[in-house]
C-alpha positions as a LaTeX table, in Angstrom:
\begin{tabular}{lrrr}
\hline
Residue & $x$ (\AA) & $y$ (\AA) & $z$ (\AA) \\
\hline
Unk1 & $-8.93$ & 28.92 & 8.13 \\
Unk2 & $-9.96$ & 31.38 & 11.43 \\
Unk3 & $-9.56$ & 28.78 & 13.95 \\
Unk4 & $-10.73$ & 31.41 & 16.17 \\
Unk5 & $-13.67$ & 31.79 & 15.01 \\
Unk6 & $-17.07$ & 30.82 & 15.89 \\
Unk7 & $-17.87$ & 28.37 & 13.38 \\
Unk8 & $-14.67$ & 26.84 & 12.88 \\
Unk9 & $-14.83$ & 25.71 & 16.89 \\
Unk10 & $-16.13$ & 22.27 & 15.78 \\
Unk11 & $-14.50$ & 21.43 & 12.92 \\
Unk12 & $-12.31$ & 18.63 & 12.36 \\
Unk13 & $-10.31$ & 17.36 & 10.07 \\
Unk14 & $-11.30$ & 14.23 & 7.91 \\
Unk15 & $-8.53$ & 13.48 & 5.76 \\
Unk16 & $-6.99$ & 10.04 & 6.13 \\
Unk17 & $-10.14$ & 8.32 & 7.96 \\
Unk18 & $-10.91$ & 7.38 & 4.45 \\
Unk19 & $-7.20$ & 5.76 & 4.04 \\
Unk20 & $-7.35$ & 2.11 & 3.16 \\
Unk21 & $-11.15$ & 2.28 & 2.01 \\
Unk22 & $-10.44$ & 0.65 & $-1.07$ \\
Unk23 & $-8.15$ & $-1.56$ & 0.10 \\
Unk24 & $-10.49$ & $-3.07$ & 2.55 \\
Unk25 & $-13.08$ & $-3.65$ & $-0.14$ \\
Unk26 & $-10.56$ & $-5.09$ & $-2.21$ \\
Unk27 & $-10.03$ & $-7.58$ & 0.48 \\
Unk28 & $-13.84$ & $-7.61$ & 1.57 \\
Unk29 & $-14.23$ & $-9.23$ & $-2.05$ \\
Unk30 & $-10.86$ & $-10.98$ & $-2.56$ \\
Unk31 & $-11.63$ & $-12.89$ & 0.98 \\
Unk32 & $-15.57$ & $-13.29$ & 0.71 \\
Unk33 & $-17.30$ & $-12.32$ & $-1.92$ \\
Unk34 & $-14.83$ & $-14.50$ & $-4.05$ \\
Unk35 & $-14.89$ & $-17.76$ & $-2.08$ \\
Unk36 & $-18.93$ & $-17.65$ & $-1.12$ \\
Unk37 & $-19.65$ & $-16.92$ & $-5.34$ \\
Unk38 & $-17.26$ & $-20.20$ & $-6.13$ \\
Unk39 & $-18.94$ & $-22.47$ & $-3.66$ \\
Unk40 & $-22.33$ & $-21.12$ & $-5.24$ \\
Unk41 & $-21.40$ & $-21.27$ & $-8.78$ \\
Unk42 & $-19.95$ & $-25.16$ & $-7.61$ \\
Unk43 & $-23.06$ & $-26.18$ & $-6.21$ \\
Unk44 & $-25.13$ & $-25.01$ & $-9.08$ \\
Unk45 & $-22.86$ & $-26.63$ & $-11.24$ \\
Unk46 & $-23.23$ & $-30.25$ & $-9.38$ \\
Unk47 & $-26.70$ & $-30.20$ & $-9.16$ \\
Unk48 & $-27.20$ & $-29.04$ & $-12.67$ \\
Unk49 & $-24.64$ & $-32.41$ & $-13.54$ \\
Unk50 & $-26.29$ & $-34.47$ & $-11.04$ \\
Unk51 & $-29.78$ & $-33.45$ & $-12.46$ \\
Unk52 & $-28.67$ & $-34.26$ & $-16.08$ \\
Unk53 & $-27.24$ & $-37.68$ & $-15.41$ \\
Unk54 & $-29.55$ & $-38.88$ & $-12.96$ \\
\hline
\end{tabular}
């Protein structure tokens, strides 16, 4: 690339912003998603149980 020229005067570049993207969605679901689905699916569960037996 022309660095010298015109167009090129506002480029930069964008590799590695993108470094550890997946990673931190990995985590985003390992951490969160995960936990918050388990307490749901454990409170449907109970009530479903407590609704059957009561």
């Amino acid at each position: 690339m022309n660095h010298e020229h015109e167009s090129s005067r506002y480029y930069y570049p964008v590799e590695g912003r993108t470094d550890g993207a997946i990673a931190g969605a990995f985590a985003f679901i390992a951490i969160i998603a995960v936990p918050a689905l388990a307490y749901a699916a454990w409170h449907t569960l109970a009530s479903w149980m407590s609704a059957l037996f009561s």
